[in-house]
C-alpha positions as CSV (number, residue, x, y, z in Angstrom):
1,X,258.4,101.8,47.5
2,X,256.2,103.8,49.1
3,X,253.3,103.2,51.7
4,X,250.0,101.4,49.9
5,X,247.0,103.9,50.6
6,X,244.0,102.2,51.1
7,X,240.7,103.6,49.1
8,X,238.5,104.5,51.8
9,X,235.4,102.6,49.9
10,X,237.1,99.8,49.8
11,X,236.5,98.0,53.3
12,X,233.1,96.4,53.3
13,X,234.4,93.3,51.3
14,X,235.8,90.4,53.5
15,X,237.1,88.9,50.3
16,X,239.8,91.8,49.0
17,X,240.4,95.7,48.7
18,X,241.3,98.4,46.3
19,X,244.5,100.4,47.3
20,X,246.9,102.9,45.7
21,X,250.7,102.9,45.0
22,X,252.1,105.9,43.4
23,X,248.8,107.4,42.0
24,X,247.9,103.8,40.6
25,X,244.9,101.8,41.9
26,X,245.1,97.9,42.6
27,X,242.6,95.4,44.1
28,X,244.2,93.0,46.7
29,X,242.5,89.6,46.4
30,X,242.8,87.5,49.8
31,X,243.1,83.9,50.1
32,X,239.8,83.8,51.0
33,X,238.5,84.7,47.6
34,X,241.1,82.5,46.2
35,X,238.8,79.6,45.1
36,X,236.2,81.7,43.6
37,X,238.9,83.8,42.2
38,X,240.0,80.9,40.4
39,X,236.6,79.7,39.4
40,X,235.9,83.2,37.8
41,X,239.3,83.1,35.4
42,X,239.2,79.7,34.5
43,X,235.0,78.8,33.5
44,X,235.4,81.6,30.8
45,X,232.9,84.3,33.0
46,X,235.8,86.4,32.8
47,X,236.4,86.3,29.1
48,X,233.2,86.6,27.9
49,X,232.5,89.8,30.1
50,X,235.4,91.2,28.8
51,X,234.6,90.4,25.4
52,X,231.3,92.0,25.7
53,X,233.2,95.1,27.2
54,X,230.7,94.4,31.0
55,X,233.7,94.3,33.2
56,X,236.5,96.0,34.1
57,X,239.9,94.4,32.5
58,X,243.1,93.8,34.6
59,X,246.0,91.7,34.9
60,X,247.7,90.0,37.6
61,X,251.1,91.7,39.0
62,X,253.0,89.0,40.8
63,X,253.6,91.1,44.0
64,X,252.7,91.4,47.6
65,X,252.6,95.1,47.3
66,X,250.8,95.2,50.9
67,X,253.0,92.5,52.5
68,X,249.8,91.0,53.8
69,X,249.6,88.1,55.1
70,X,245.8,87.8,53.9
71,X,247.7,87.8,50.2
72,X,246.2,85.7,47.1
73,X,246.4,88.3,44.3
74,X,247.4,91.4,43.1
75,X,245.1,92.8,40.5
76,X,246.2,96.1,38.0
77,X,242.9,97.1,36.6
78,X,242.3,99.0,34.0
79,X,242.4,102.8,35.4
80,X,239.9,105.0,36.0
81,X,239.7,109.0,35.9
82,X,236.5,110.0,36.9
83,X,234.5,108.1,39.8
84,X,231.1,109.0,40.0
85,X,227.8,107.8,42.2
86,X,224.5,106.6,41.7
87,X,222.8,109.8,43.0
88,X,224.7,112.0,39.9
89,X,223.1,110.0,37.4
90,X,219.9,110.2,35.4
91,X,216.8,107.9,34.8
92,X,218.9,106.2,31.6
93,X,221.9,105.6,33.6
94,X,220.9,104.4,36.6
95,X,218.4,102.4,33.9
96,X,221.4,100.8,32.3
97,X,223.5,100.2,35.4
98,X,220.6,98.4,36.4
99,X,220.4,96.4,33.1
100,X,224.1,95.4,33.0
101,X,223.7,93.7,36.6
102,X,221.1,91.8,35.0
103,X,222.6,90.8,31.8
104,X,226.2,90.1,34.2
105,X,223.9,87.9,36.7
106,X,222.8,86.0,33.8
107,X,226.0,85.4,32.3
108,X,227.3,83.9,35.6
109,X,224.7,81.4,36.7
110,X,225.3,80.1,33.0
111,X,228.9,79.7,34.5
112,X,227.7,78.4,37.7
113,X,228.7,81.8,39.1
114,X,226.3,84.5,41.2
115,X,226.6,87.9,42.1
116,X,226.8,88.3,45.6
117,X,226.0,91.7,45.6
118,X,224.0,94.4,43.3
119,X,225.3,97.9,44.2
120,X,225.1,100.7,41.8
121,X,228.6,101.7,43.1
122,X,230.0,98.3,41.2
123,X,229.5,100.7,38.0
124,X,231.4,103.1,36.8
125,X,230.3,105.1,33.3
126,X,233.2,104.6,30.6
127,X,233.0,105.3,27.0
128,X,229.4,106.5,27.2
129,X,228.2,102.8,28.6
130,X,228.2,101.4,32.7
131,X,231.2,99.1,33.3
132,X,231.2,96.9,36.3
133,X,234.2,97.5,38.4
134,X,233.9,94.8,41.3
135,X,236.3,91.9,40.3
136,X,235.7,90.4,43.7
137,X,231.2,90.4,43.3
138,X,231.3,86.9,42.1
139,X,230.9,83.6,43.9
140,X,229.9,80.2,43.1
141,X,226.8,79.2,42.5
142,X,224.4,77.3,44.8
143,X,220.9,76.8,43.2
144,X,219.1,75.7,46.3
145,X,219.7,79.0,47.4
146,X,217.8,82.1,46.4
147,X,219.4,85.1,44.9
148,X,221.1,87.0,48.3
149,X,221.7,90.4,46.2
150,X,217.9,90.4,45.3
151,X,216.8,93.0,47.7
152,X,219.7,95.2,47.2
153,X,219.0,95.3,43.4
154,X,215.4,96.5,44.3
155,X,216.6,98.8,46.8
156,X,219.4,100.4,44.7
157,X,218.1,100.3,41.5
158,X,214.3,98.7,40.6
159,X,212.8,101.4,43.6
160,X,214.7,104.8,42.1
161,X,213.0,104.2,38.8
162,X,209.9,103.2,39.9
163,X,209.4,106.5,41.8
164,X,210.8,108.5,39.0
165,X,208.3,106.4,36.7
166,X,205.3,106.7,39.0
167,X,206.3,110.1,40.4
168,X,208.7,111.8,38.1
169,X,210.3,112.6,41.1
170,X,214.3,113.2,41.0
171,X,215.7,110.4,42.8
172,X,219.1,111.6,43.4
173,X,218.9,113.6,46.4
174,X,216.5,110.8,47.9
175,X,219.4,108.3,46.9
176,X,221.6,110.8,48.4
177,X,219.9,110.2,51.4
178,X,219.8,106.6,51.2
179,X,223.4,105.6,49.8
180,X,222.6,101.7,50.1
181,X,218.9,102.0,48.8
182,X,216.0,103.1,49.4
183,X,213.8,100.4,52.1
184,X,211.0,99.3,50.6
185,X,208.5,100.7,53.2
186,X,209.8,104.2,51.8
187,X,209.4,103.7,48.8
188,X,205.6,101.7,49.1
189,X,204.3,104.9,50.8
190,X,205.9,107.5,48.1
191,X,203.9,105.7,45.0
192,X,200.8,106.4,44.2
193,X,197.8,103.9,44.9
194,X,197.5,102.8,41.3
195,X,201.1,100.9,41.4
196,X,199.5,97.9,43.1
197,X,197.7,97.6,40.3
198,X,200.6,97.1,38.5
199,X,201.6,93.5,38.9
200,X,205.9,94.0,38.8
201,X,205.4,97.0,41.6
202,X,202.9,94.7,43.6
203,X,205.2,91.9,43.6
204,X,208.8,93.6,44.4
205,X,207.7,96.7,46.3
206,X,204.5,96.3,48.1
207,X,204.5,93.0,49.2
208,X,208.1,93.2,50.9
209,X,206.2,95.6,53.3
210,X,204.1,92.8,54.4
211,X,206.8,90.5,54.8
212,X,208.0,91.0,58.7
213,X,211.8,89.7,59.6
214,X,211.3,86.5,62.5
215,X,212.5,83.3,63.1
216,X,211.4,81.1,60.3
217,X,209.4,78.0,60.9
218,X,210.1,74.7,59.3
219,X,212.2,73.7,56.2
220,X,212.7,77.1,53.7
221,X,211.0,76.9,50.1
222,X,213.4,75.3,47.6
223,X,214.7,77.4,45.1
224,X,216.1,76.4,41.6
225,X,218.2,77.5,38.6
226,X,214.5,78.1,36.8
227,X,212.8,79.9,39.6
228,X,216.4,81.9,39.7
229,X,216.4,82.7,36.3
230,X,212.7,83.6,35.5
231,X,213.3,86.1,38.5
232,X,216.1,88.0,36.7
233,X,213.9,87.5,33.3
234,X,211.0,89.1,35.2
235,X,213.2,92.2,36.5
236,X,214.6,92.6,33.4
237,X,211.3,93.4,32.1
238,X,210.3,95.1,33.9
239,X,213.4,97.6,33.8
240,X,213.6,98.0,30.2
241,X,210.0,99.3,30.2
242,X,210.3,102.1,32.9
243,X,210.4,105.4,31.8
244,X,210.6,109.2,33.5
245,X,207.3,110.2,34.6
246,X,206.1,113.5,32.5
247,X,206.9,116.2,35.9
248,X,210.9,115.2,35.4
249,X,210.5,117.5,32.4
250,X,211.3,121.3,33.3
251,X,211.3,124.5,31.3
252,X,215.0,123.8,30.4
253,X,214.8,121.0,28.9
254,X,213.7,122.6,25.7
255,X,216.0,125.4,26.1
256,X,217.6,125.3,22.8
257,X,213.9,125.4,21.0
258,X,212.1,127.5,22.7
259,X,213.5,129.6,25.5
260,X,217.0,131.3,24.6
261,X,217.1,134.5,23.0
262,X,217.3,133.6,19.4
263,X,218.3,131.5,16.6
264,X,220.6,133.9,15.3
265,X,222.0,134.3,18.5
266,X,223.0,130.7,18.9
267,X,224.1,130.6,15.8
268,X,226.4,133.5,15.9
269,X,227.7,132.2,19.9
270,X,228.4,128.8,18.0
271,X,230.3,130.5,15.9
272,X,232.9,132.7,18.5
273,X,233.3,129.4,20.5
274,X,234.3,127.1,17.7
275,X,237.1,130.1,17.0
276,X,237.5,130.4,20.4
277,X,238.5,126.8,21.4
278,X,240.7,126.2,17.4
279,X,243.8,127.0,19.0
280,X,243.4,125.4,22.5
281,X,245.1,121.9,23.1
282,X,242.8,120.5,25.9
283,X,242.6,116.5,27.0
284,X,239.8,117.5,29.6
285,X,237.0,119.8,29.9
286,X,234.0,120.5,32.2
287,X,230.5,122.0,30.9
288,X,228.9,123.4,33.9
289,X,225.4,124.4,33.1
290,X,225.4,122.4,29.9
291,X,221.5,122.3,29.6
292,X,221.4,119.5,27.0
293,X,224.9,119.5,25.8
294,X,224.9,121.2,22.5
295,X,228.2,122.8,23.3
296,X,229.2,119.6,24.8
297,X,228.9,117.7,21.9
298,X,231.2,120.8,20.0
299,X,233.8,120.3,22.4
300,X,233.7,116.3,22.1
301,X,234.6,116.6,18.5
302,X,237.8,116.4,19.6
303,X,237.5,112.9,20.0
304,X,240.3,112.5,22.0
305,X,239.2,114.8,24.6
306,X,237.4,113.4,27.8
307,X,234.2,116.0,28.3
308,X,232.3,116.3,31.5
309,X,228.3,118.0,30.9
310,X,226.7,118.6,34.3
311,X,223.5,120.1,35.0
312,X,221.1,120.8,37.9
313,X,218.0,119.8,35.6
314,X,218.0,115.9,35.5
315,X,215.4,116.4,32.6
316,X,218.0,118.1,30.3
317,X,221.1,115.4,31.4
318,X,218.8,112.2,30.3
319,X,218.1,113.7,27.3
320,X,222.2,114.6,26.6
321,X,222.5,110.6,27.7
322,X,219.7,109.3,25.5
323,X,221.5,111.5,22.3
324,X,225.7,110.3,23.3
325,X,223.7,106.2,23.3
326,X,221.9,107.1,20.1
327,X,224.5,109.2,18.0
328,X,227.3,107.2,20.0
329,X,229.7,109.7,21.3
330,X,231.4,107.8,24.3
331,X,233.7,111.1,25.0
332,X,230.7,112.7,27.1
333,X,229.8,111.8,30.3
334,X,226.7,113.5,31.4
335,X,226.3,113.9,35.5
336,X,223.2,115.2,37.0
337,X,224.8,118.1,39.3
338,X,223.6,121.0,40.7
339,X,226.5,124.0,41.0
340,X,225.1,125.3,43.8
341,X,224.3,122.0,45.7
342,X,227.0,120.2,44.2
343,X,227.7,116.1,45.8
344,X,229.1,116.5,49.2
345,X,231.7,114.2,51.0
346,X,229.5,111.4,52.2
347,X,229.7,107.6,54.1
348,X,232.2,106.1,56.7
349,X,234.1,109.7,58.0
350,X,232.9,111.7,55.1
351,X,235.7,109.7,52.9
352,X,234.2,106.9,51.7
353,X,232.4,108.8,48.3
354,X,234.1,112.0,47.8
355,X,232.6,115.6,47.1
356,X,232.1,116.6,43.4
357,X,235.2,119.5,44.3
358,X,237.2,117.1,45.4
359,X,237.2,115.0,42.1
360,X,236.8,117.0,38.7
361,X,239.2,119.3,37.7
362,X,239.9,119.9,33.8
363,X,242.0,121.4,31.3
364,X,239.0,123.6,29.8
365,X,236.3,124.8,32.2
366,X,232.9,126.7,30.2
367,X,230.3,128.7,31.7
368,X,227.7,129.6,29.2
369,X,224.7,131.6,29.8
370,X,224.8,130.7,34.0
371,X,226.9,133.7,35.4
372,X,223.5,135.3,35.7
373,X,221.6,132.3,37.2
374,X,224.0,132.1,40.0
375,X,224.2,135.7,40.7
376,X,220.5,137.5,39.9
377,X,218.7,134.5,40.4
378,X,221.1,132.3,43.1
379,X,222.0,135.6,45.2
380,X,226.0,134.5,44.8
381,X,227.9,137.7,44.9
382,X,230.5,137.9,41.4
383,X,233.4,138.0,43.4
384,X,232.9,134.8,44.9
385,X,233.1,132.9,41.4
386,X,236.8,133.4,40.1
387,X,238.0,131.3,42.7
388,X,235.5,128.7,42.4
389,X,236.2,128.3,38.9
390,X,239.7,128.9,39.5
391,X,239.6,125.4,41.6
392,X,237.9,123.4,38.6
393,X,240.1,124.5,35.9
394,X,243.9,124.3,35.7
395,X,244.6,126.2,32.3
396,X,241.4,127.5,30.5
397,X,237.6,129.2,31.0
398,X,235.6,130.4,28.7
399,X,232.8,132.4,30.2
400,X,229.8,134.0,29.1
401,X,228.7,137.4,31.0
402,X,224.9,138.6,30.9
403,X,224.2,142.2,31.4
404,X,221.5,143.6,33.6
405,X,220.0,144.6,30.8
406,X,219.7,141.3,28.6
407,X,215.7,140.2,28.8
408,X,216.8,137.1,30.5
409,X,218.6,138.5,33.5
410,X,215.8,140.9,33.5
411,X,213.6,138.1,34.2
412,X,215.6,137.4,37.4
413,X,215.1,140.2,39.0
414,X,211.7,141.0,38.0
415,X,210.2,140.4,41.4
416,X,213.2,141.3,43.7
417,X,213.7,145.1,45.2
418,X,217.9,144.2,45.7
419,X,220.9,142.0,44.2
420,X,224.0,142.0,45.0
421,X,226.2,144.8,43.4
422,X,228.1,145.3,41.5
423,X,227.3,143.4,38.7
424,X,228.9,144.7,35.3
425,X,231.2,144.7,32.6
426,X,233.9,146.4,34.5
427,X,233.3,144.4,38.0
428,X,233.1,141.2,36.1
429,X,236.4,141.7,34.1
430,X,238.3,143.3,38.0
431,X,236.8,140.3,39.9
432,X,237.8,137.5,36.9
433,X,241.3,139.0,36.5
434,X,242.4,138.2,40.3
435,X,242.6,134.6,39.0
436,X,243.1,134.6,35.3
437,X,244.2,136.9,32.4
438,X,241.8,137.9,29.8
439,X,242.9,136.3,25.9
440,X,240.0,137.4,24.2
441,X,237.0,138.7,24.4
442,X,233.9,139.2,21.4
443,X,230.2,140.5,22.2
444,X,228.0,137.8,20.3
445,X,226.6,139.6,17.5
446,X,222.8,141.0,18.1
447,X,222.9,140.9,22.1
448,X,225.3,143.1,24.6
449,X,226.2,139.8,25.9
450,X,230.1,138.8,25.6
451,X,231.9,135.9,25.3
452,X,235.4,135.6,27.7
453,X,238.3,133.3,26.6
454,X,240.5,133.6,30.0
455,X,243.7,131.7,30.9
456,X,244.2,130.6,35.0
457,X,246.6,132.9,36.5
458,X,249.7,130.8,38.0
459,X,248.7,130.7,42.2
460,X,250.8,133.2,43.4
């Protein structure tokens, strides 16, 4: 058999760890866990999570497969394709990660259980809804004690949406910079005066400020199941009545009403894709540049098709997330991504969350309407984007190219004397077929712009 590869996120956690065996992941428990382990299965926690699809499923496989001497368990979870973090999701999501903790914390003090911890990173987005992944976050329940994951949740989840609802600031670059939460002296000076009038923000942001680490004096307060549970009430709340402040919205987020070229020509690019993709056989696919996911939501008509949207406007990705929760389409899973500053390789030795390169690849890459973003507007010479897109996908692209002359590539250049050149027809097509082959090609009807259906050459 071979050699178990540790995941190299998997080491904070005294009580167990994730590790992989021929491409499949398993959690280790250790006897350490064991009692809690036992208390989980056997009070019903476990079932009723599952039932209400909040946890990840697994079952036990009867096997040291580490030959550790720390051995209690092995656990085969259900797998997972796509890992994502905190800092690639929108308001809604990291809104609903935050909401499942709550509704999962509840759920367990009714089972004399507790979560010991409250890290976005627990959650994984399956099926269009967060699923907590951390079989090993639960622990009996003492009710003298006071919640011990309470200042994570507020620094991991409650802070993030309070600046994006006071501030309509994107959070995910701040998160990015804070991994394990933003401190609440951070976050305090970042809002805007008129939170402390707001009793929720005065109470779990402000006055943790004024609360200096010492020795303690005397007995602690006592705490109780009650105070304990009118907490988590409280935060709940509080939560489910955030929303984005108004300057998350950008000029793209209305893209499809007001600022593309034309009805017709929608319309008529609709059209050459859905003939485009009729004869593909794809399981994957990755819209880069997918605004508010119209095209996504073509491509997930295929319903057994997994379909990745990313954009670099957070704006447009909440709104894809609020229409997959309302219209219910759980084969789109819409990441906050920037193409040009995509999620680097971050935590202990740059391993422990992995770059956005490093994890997506898919069957069926698309590209519409960005070629000339990242060229006029990004200064990315053409010939450095076959091979970048050649990386992402492993059998298809379909690519849109935008003429110097179309009004919106005009509108790049407008105020620049130089670009970088070439940047045409021919150039595109030269540069494009170093990696793939061209299939087929069609100008969308009423524009000199032209739609590409290209298949990866084989690396030679």
């Amino acid at each position: 058999m071979p050699e178990p590869l540790n995941h190299p996120a998997s080491y904070r956690d005294p009580s167990g760890f994730v590790f992989q065996v021929d491409g499949i992941y398993y959690r280790q428990v250790h006897r350490s866990y064991a009692e809690n382990y036992e208390t989980l299965m056997s009070s019903g926690l476990y079932d009723t999570l599952i039932k209400n699809k909040w946890l990840i499923e697994h079952r036990e496989v009867p096997e040291n497969l580490t030959a550790s001497a720390d051995w209690y368990k092995t656990l085969l979870p259900t797998q997972i394709h796509i890992f994502t973090y905190p800092y690639e999701w929108c308001f809604g999501q990291l809104q609903d990660a935050a909401l499942l903790t709550l509704k999962i914390l509840i759920q367990s003090v009714g089972r004399d259980m507790i979560l010991k911890d409250a890290s976005p990173f627990n959650i994984q987005f399956q099926q269009g809804a967060p699923l907590f992944i951390d079989t090993l976050s639960f622990e009996k329940y003492d009710a003298s004690l006071p919640w011990v994951a309470y200042r994570q949740f507020c620094e991991c989840f409650l802070f993030p949406l309070y600046l994006e609802h006071y501030c309509g600031v994107d959070t995910g670059k701040i998160l990015t910079a804070y991994p394990d939460g933003i401190p609440a002296d951070v976050t305090s000076r970042l809002l805007p005066r008129k939170s402390r009038l707001n009793p929720g923000a005065l109470m779990h942001v402000h006055l943790q400020t004024m609360i200096k680490p010492g020795p303690r004096m005397g007995k602690p307060p006592a705490f109780s199941r009650q105070k304990l549970m009118y907490l988590i009430q409280h935060l709940e709340r509080i939560v489910k009545k955030l929303k984005p402040g108004p300057a998350s919205r950008s000029v793209w987020s209305n893209y499809y009403e007001d600022t593309i070229l034309s009805r017709q020509y929608l319309d008529e690019k609709q059209r050459l894709f859905r003939d485009l993709i009729n004869g593909l056989h794809f399981l994957t696919a990755i819209d880069l540049g997918a605004n508010d996911g119209f095209f996504s939501q073509i491509l997930a008509e295929r319903t057994e098709a997994s379909i990745t949207a990313i954009d670099a406007d957070v704006a447009c990705i909440n709104r894809l997330y609020n229409t997959i929760r309302k219209k219910n389409i759980p084969n789109i899973l819409p990441l906050h991504i920037d193409v040009l500053h995509p999620s680097p390789a971050i935590g202990f030795r740059n391993k422990e969350r992995t770059s956005f390169n490093d994890r997506f690849r898919a069957e069926l890459v698309i590209a519409l309407a960005l070629i000339h973003h990242l060229v006029l507007g990004a200064n990315i010479p053409l010939d450095a984007l076959p091979p970048y897109f050649a990386i992402l996908s492993t059998d298809w692209l379909i690519i849109e190219f935008v003429p110097l002359e179309d009004e919106k590539a005009q509108e790049l250049i407008r105020n620049k004397d130089r670009w970088h050149i070439p940047y045409d027809v021919p150039s595109f097509e030269r540069y494009f077929g170093e990696c793939f082959s061209i299939e087929r090609k069609s100008k969308i009807p009423g524009t000199e712009r032209i739609l590409y259906l290209m298949k990866k050459q084989p690396v030679k």
